[in-house]
Backbone as CSV, one residue per row, in Angstrom:
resi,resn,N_x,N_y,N_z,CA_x,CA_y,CA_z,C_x,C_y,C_z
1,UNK,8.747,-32.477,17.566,8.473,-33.803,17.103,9.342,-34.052,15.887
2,UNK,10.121,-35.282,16.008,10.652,-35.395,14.730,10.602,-36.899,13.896
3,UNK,9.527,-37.284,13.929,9.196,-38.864,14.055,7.829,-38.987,13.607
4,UNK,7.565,-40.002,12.926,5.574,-40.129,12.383,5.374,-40.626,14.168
5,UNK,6.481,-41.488,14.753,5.873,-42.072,15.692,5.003,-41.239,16.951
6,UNK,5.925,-40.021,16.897,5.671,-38.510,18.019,4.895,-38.543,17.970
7,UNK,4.291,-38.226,16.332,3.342,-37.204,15.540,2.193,-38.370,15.958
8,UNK,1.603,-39.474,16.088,1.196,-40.501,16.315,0.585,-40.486,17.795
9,UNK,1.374,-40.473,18.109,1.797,-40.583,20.021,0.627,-39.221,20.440
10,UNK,1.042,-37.902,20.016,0.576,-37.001,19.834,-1.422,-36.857,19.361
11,UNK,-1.561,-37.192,18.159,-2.821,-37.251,18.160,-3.697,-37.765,18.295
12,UNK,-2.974,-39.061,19.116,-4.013,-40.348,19.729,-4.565,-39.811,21.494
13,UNK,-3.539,-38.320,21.198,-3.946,-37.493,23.003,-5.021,-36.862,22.925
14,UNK,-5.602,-36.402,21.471,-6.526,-35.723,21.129,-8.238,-36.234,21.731
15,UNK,-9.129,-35.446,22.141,-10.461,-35.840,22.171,-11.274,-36.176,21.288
16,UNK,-11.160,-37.421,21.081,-12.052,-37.555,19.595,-13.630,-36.853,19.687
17,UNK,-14.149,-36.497,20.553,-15.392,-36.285,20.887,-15.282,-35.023,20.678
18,UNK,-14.525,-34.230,20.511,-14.427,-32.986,20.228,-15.773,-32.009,19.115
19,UNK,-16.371,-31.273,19.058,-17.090,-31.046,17.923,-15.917,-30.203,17.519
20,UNK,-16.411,-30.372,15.763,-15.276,-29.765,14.202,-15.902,-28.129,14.821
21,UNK,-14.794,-26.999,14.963,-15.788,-26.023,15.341,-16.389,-25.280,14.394
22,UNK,-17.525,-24.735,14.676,-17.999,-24.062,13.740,-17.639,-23.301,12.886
23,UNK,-18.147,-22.742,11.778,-17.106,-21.989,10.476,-15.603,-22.305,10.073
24,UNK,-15.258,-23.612,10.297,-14.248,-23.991,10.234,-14.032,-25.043,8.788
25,UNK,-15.376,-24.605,8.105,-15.556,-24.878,6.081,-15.432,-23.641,5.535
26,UNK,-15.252,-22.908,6.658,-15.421,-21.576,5.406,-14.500,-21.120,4.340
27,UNK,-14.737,-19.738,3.812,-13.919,-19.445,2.817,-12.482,-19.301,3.166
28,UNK,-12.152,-19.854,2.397,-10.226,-19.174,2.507,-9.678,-18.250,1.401
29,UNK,-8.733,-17.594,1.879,-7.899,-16.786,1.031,-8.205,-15.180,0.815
30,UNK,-8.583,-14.700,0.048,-8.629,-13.505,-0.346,-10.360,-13.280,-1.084
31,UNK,-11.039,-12.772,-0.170,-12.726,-12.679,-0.545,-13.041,-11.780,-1.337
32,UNK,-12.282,-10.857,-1.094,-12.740,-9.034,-2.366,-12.148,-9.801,-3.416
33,UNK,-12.268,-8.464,-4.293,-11.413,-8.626,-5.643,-10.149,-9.729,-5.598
34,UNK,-9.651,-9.879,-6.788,-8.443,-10.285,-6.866,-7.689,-8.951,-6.852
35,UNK,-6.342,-9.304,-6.131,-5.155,-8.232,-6.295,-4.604,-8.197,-7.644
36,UNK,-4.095,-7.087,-7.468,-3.384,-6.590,-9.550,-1.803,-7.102,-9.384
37,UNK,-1.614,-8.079,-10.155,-0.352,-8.562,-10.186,0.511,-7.579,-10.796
38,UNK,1.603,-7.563,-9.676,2.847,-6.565,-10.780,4.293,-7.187,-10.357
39,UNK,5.107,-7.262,-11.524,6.195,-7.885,-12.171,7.606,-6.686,-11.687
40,UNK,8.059,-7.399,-11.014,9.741,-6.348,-11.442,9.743,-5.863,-12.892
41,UNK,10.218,-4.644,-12.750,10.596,-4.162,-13.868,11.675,-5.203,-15.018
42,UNK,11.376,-5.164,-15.886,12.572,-5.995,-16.890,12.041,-7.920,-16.814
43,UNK,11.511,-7.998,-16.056,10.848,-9.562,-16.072,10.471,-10.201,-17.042
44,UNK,9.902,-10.071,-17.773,9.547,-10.613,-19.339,10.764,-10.475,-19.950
45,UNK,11.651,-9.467,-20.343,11.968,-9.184,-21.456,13.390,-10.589,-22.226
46,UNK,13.483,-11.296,-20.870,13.945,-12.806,-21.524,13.491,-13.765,-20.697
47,UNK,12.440,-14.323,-21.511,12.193,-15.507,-20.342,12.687,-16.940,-20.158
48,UNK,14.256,-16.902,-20.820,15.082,-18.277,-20.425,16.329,-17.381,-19.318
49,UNK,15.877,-16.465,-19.504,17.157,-15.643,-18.192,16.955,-16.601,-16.948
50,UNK,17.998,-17.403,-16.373,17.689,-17.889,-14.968,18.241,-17.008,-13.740
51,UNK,18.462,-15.922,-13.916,19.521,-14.852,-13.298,18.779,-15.386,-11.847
52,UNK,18.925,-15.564,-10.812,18.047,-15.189,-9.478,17.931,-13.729,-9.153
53,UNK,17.265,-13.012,-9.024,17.389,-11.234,-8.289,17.970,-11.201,-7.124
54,UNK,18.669,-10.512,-7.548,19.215,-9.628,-5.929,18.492,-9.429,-4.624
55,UNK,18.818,-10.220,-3.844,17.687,-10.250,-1.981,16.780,-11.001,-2.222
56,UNK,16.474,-12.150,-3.332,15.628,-13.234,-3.756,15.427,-13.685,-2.289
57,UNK,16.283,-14.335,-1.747,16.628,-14.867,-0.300,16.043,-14.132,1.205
58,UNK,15.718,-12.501,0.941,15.681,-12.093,2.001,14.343,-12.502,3.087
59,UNK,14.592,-12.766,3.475,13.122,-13.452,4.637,11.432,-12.986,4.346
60,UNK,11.641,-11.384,3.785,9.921,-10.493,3.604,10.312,-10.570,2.393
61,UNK,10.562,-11.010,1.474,10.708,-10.521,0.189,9.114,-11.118,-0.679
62,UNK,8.792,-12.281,-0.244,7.205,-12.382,-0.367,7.618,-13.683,-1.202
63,UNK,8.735,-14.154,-1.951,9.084,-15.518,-2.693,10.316,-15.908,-2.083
């Protein structure tokens, strides 16, 4: 789809009668603990450095 009109076209195909399914308010994200944030090494030590890191770009890199 590359158009509001598709996108339009598209969810007017939908069953409005549908029921919302169940547990579908529930929680999102991460339920345990929070995870322990950790920093590349050297990260703070200037924080107007705009350097980008090395493999910033790579697809798993997680940013």
């Amino acid at each position: 789809m590359s158009t509001r009109a598709e996108l339009d076209t598209l969810l007017e195909q939908l069953d409005q009668s549908a029921p919302f399914p169940e547990g579908g308010n529930g929680p999102r994200g991460r339920q345990g603990s929070p995870a322990k944030v950790s920093l590349p090494d050297g990260w703070l030590n200037d924080p107007d450095d705009c350097t980008v890191p090395s493999a910033a770009d790579v697809m798993h890199s997680g940013g």
